[in-house]
mmCIF file of the N, C-alpha and C atoms, coordinates in Angstrom:
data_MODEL
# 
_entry.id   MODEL 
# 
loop_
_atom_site.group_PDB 
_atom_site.id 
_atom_site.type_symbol 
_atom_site.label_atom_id 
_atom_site.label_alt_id 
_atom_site.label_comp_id 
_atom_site.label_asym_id 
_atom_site.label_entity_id 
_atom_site.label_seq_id 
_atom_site.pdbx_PDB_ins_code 
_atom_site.Cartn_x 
_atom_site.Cartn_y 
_atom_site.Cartn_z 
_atom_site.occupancy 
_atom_site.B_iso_or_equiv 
_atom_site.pdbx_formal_charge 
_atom_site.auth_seq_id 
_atom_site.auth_comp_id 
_atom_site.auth_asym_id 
_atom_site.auth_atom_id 
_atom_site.pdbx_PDB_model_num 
ATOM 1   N N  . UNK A 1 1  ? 0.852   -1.169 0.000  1.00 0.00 ? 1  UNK A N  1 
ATOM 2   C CA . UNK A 1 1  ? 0.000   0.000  0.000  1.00 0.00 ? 1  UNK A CA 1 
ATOM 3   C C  . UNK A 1 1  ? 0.902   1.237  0.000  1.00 0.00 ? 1  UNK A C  1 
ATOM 4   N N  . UNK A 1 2  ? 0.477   2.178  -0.924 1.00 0.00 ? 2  UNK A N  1 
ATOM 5   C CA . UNK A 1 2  ? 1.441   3.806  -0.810 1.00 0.00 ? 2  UNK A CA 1 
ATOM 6   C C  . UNK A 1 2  ? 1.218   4.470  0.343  1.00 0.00 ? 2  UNK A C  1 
ATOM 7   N N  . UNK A 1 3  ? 2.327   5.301  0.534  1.00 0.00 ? 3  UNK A N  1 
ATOM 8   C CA . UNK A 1 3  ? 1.888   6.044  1.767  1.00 0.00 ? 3  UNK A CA 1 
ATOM 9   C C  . UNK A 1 3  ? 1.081   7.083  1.653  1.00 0.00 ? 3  UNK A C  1 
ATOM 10  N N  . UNK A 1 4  ? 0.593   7.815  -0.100 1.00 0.00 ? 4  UNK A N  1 
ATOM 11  C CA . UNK A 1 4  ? -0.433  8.504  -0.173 1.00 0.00 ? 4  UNK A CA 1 
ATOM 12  C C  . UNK A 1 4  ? -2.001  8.390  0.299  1.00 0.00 ? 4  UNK A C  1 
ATOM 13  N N  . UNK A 1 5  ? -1.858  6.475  0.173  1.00 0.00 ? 5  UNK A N  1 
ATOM 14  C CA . UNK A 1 5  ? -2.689  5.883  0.533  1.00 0.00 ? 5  UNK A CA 1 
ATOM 15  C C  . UNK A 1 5  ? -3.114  5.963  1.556  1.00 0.00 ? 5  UNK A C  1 
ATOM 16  N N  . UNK A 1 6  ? -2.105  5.450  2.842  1.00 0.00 ? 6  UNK A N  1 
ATOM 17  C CA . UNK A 1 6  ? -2.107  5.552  4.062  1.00 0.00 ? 6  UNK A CA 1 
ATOM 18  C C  . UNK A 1 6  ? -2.733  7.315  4.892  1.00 0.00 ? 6  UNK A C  1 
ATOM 19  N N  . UNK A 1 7  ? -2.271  8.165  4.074  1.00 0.00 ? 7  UNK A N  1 
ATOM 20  C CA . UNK A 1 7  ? -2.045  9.515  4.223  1.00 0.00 ? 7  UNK A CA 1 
ATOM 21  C C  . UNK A 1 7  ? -3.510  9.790  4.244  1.00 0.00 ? 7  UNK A C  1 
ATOM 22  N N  . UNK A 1 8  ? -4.160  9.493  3.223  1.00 0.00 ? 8  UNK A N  1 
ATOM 23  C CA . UNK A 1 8  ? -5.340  9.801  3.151  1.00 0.00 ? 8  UNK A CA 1 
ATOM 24  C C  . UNK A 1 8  ? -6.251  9.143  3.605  1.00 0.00 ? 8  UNK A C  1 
ATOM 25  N N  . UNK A 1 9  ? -6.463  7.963  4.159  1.00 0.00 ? 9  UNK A N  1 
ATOM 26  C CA . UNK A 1 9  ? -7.025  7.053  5.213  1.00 0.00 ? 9  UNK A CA 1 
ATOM 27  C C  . UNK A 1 9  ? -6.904  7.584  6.094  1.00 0.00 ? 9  UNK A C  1 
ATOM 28  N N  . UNK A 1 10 ? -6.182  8.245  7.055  1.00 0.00 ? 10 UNK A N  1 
ATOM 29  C CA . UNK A 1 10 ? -5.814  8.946  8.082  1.00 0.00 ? 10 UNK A CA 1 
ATOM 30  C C  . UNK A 1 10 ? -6.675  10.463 8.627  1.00 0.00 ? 10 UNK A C  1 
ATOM 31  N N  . UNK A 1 11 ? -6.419  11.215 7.000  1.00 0.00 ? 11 UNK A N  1 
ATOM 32  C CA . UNK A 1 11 ? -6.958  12.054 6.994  1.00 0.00 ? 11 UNK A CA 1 
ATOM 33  C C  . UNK A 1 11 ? -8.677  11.708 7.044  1.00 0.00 ? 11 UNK A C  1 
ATOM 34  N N  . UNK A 1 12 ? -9.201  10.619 6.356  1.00 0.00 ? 12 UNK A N  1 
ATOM 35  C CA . UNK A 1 12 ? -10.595 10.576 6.255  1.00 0.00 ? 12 UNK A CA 1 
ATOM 36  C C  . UNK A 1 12 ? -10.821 10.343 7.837  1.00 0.00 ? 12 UNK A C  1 
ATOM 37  N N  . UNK A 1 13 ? -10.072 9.256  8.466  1.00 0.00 ? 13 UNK A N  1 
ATOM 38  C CA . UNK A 1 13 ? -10.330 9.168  9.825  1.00 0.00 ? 13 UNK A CA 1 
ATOM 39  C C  . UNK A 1 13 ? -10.350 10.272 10.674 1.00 0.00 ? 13 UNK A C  1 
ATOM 40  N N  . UNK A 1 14 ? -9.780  10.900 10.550 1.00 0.00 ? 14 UNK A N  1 
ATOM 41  C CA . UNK A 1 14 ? -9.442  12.504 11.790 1.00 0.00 ? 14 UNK A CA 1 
ATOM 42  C C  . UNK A 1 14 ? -10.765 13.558 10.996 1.00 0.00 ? 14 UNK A C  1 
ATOM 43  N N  . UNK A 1 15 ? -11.093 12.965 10.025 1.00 0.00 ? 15 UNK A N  1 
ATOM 44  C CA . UNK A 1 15 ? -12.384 13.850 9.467  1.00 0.00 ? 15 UNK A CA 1 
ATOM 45  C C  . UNK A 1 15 ? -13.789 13.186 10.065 1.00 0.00 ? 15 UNK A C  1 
ATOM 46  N N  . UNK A 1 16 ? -13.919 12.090 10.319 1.00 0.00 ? 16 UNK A N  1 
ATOM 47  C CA . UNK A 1 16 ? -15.034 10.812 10.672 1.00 0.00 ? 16 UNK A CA 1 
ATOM 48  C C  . UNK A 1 16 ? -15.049 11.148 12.098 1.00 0.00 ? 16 UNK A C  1 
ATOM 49  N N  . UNK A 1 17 ? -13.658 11.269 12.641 1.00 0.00 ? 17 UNK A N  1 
ATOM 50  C CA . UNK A 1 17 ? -14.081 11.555 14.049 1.00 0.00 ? 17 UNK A CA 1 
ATOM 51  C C  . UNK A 1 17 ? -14.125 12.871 14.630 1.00 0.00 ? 17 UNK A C  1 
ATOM 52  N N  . UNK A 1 18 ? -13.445 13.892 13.791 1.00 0.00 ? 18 UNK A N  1 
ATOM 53  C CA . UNK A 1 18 ? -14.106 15.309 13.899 1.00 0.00 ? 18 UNK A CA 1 
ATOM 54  C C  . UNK A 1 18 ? -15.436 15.696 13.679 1.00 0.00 ? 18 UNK A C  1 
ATOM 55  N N  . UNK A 1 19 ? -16.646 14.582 12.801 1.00 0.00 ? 19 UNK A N  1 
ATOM 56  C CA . UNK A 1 19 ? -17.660 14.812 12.405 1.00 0.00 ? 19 UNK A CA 1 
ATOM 57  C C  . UNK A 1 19 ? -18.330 14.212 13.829 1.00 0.00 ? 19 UNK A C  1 
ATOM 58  N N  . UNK A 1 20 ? -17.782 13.100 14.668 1.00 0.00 ? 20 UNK A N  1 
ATOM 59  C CA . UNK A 1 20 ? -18.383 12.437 15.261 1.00 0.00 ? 20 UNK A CA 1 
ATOM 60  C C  . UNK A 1 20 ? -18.162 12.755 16.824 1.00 0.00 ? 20 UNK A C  1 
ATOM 61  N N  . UNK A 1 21 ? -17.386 14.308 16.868 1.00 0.00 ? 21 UNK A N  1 
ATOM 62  C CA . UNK A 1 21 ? -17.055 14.686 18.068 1.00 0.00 ? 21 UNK A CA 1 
ATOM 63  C C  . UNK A 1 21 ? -16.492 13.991 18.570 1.00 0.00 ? 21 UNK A C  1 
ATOM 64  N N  . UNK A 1 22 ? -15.341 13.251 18.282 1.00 0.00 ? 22 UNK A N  1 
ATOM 65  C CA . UNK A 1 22 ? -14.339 12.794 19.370 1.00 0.00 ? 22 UNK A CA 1 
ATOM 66  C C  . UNK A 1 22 ? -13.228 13.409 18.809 1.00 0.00 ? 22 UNK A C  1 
ATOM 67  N N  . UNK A 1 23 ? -12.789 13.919 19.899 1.00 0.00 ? 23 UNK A N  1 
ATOM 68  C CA . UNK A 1 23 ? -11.418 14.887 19.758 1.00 0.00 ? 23 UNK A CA 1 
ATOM 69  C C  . UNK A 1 23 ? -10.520 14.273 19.828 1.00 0.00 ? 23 UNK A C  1 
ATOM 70  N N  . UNK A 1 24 ? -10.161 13.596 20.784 1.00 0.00 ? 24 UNK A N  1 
ATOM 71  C CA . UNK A 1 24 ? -9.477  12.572 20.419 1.00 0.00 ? 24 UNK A CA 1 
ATOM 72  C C  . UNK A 1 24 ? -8.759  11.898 19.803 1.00 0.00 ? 24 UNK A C  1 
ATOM 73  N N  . UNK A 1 25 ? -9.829  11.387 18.583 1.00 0.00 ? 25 UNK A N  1 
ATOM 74  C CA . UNK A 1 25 ? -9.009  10.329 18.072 1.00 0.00 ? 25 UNK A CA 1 
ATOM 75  C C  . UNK A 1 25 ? -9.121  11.309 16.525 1.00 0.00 ? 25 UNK A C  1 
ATOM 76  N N  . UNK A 1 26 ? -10.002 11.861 16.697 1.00 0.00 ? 26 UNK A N  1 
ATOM 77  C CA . UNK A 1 26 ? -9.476  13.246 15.069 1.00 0.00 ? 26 UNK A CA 1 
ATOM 78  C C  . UNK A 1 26 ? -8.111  13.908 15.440 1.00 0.00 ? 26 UNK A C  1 
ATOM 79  N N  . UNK A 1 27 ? -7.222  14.064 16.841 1.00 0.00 ? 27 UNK A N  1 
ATOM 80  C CA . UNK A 1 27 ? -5.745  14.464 16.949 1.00 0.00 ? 27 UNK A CA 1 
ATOM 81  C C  . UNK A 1 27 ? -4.783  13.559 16.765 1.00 0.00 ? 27 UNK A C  1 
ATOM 82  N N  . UNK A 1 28 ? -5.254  12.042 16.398 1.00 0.00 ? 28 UNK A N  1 
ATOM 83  C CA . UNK A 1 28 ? -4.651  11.359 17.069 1.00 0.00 ? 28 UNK A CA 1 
ATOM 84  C C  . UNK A 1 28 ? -4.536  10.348 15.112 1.00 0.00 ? 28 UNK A C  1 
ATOM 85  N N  . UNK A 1 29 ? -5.403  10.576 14.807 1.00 0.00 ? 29 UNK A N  1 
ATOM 86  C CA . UNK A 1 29 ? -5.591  10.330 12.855 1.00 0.00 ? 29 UNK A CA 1 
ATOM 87  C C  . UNK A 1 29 ? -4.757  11.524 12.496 1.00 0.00 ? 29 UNK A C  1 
ATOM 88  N N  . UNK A 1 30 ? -4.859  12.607 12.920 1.00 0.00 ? 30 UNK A N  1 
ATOM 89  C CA . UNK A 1 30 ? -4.383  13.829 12.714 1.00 0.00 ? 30 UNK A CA 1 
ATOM 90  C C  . UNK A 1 30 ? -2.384  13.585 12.830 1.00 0.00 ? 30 UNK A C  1 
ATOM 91  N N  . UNK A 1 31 ? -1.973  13.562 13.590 1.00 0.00 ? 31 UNK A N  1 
ATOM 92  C CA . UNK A 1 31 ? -0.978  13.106 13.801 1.00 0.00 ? 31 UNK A CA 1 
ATOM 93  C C  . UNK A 1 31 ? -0.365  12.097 13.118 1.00 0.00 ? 31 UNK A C  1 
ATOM 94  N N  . UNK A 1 32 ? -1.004  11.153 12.910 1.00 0.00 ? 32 UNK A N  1 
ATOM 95  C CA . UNK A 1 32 ? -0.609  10.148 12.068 1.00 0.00 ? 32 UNK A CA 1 
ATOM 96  C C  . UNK A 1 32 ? 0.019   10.462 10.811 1.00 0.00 ? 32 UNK A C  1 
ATOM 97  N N  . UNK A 1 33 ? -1.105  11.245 10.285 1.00 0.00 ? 33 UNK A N  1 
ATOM 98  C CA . UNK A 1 33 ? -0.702  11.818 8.579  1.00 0.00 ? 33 UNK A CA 1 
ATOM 99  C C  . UNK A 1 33 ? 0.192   12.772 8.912  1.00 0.00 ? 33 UNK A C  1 
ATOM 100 N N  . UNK A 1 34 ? 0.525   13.646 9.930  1.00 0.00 ? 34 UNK A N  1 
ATOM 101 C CA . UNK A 1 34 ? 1.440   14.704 9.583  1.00 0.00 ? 34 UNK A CA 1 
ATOM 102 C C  . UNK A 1 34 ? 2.938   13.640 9.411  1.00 0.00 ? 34 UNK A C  1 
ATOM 103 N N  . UNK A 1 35 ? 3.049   12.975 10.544 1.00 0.00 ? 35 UNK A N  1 
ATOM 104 C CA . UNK A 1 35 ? 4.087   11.945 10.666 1.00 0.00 ? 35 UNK A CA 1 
ATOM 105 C C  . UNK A 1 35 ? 4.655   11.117 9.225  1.00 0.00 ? 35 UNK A C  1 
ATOM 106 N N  . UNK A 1 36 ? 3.490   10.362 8.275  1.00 0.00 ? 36 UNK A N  1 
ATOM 107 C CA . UNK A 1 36 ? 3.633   9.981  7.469  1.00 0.00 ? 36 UNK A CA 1 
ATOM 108 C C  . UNK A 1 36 ? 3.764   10.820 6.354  1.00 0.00 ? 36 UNK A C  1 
ATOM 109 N N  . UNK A 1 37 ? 3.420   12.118 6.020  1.00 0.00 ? 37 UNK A N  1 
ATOM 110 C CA . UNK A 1 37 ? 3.811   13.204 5.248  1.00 0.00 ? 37 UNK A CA 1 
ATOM 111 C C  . UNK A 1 37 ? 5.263   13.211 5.803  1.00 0.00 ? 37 UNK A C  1 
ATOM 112 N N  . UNK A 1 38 ? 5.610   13.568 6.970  1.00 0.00 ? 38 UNK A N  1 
ATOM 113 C CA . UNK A 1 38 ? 7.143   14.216 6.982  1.00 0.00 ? 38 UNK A CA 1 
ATOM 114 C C  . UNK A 1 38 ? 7.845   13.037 6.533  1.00 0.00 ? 38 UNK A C  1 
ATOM 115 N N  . UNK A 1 39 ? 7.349   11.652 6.482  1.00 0.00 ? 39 UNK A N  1 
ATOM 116 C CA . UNK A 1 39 ? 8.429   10.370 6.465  1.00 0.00 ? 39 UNK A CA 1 
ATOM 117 C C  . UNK A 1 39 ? 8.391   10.615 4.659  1.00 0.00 ? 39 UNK A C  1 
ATOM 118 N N  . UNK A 1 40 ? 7.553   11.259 3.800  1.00 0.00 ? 40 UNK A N  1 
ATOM 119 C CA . UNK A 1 40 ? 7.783   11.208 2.484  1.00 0.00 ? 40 UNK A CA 1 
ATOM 120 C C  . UNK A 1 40 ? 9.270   12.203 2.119  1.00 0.00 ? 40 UNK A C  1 
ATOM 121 N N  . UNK A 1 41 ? 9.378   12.424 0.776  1.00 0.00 ? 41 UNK A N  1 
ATOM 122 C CA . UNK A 1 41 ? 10.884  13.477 0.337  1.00 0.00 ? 41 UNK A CA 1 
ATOM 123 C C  . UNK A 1 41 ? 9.686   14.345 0.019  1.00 0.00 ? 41 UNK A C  1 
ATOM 124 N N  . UNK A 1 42 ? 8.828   14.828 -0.274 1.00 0.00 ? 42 UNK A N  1 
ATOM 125 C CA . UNK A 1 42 ? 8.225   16.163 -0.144 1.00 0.00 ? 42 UNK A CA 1 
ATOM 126 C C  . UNK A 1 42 ? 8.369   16.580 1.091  1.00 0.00 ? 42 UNK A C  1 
ATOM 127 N N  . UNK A 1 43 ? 7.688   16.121 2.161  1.00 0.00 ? 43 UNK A N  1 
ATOM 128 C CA . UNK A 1 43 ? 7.041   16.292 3.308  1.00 0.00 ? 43 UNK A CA 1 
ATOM 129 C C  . UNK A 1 43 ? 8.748   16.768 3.760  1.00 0.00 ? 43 UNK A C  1 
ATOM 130 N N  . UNK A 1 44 ? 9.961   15.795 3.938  1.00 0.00 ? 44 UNK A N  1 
ATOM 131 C CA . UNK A 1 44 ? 10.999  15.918 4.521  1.00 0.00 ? 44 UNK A CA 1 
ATOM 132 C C  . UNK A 1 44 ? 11.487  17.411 4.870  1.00 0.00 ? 44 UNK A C  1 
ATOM 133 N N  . UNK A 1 45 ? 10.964  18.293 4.195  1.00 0.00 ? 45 UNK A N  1 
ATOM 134 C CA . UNK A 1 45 ? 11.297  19.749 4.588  1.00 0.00 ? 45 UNK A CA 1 
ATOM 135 C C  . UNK A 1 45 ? 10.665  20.553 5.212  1.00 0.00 ? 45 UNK A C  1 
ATOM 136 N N  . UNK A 1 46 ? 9.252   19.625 5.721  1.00 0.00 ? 46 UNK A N  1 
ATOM 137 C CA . UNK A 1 46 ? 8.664   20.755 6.750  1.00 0.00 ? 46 UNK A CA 1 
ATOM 138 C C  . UNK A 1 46 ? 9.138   21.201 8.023  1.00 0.00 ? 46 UNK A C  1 
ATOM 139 N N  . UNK A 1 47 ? 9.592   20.148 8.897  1.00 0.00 ? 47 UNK A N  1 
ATOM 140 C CA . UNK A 1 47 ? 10.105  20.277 10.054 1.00 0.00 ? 47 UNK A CA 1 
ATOM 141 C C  . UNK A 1 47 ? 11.469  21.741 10.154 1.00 0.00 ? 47 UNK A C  1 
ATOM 142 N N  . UNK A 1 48 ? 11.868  21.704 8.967  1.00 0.00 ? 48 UNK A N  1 
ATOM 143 C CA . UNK A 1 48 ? 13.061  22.867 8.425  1.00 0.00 ? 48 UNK A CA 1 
ATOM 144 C C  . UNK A 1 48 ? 12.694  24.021 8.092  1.00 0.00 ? 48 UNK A C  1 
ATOM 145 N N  . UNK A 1 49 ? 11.148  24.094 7.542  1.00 0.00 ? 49 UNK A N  1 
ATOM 146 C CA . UNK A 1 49 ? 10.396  25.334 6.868  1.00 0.00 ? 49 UNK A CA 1 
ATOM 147 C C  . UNK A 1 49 ? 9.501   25.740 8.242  1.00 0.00 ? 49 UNK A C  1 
ATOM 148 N N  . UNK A 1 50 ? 9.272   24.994 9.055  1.00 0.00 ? 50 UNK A N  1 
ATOM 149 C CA . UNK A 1 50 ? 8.636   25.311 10.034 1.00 0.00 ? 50 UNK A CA 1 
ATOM 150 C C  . UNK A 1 50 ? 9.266   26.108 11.385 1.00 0.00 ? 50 UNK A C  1 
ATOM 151 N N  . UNK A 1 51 ? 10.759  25.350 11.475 1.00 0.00 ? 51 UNK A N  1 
ATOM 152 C CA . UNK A 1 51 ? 11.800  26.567 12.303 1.00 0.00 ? 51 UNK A CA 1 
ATOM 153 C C  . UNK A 1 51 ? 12.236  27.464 11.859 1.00 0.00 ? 51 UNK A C  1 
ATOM 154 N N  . UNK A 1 52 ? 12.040  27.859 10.208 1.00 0.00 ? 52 UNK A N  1 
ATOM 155 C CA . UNK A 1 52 ? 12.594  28.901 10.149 1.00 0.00 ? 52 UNK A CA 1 
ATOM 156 C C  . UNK A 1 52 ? 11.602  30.181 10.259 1.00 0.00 ? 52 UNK A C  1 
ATOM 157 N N  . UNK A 1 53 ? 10.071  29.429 10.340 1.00 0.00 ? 53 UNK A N  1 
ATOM 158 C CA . UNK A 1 53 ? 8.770   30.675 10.069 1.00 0.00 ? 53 UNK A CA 1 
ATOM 159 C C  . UNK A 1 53 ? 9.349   30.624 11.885 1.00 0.00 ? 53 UNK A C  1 
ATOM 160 N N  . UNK A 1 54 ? 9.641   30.240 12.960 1.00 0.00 ? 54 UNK A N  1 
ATOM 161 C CA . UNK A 1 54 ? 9.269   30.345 14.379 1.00 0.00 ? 54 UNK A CA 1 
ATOM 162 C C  . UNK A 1 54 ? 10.783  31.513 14.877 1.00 0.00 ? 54 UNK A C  1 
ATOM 163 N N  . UNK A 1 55 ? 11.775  30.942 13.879 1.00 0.00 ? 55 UNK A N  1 
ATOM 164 C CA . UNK A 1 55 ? 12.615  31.891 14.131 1.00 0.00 ? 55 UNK A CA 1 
ATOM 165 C C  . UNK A 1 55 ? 12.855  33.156 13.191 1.00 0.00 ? 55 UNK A C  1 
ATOM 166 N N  . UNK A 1 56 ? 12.189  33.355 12.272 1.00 0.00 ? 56 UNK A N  1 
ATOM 167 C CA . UNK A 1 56 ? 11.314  34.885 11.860 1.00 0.00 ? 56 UNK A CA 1 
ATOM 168 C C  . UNK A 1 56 ? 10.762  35.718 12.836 1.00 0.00 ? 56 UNK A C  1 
ATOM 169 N N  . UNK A 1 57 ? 9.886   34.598 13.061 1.00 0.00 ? 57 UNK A N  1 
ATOM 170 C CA . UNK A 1 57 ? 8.380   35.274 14.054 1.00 0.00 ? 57 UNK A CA 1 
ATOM 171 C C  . UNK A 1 57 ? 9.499   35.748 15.502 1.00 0.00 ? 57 UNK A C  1 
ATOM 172 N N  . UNK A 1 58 ? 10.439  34.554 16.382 1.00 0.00 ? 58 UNK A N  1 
ATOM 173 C CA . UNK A 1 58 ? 10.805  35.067 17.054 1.00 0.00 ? 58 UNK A CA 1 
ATOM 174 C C  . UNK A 1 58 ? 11.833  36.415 16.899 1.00 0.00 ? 58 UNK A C  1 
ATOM 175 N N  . UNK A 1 59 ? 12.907  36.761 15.981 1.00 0.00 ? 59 UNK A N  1 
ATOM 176 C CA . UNK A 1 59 ? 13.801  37.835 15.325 1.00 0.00 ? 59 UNK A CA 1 
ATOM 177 C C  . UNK A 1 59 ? 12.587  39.089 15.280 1.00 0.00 ? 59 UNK A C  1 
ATOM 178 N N  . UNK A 1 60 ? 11.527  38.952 14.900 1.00 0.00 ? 60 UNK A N  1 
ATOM 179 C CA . UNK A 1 60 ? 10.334  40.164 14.688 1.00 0.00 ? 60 UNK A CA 1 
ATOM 180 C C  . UNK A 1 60 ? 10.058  40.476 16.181 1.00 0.00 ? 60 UNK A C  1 
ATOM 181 N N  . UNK A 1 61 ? 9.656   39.837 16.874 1.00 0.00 ? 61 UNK A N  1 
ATOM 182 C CA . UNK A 1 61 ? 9.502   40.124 18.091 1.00 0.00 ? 61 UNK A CA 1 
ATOM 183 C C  . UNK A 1 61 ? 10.426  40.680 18.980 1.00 0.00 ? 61 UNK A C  1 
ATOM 184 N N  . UNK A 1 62 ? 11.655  39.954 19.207 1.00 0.00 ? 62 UNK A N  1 
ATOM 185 C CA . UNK A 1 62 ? 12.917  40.441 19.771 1.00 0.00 ? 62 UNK A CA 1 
ATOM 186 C C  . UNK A 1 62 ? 13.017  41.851 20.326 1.00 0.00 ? 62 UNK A C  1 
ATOM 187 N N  . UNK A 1 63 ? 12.622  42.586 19.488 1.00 0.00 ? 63 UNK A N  1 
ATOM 188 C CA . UNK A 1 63 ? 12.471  44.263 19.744 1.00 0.00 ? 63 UNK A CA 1 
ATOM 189 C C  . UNK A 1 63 ? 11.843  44.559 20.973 1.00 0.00 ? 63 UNK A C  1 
ATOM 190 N N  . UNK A 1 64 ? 10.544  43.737 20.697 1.00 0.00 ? 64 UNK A N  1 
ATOM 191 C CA . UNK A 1 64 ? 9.548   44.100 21.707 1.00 0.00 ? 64 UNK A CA 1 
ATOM 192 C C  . UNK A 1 64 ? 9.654   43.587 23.112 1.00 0.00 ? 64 UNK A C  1 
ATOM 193 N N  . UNK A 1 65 ? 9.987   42.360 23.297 1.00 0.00 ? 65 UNK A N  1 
ATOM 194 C CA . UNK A 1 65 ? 10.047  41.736 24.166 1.00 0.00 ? 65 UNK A CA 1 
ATOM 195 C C  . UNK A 1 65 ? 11.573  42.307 24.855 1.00 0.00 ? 65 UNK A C  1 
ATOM 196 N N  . UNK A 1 66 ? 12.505  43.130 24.269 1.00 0.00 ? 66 UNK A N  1 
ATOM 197 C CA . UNK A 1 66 ? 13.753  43.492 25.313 1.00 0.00 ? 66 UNK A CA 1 
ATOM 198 C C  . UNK A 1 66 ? 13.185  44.878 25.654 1.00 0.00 ? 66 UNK A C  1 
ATOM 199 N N  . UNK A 1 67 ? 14.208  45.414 26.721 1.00 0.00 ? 67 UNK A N  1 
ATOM 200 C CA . UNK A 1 67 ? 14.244  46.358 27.402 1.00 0.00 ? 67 UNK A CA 1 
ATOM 201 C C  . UNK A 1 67 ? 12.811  46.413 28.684 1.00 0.00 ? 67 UNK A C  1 
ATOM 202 N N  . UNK A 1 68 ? 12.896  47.037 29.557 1.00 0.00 ? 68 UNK A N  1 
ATOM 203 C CA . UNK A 1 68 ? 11.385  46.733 30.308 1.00 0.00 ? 68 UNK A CA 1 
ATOM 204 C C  . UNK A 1 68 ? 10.828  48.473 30.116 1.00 0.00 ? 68 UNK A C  1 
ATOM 205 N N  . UNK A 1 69 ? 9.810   49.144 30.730 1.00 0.00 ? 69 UNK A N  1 
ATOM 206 C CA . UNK A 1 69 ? 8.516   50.003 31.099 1.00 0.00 ? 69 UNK A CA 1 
ATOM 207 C C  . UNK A 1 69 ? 10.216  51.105 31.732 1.00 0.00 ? 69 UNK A C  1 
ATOM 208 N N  . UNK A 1 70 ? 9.666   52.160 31.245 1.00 0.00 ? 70 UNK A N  1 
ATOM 209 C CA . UNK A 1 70 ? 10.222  53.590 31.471 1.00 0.00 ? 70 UNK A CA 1 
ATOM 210 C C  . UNK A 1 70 ? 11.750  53.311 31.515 1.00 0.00 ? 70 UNK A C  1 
# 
């Protein structure tokens, strides 16, 4: 079986149980596919594209968060 396959089984599940109000196990299907996306060579660069948006966001902030009130 492909892992597109898998990917999207996952996703229908975390959709079945988001429809069916269990939180739960829609985080938990949810998880699955992000996992099996990053294990693909597309996916392999999110974990890399994702620290660099957190260390943007943190460098933007930096300003604000030094010095203290008067």
């Amino acid at each position: 079986m492909s892992v597109g396959v898998l990917i999207f089984f996952a996703i229908l599940g975390a959709f079945i149980c988001a429809k069916a109000r269990v939180a739960g196990g829609a985080v938990i299907f949810s998880l699955i596919a992000l996992v099996l996306f990053i294990g693909t060579p597309v996916g392999s660069g999110l974990p890399g594209a994702i620290g660099a948006v957190l260390q943007s966001v943190s460098q933007a902030s930096e300003p604000l968060t030094e010095g203290g009130v008067g």
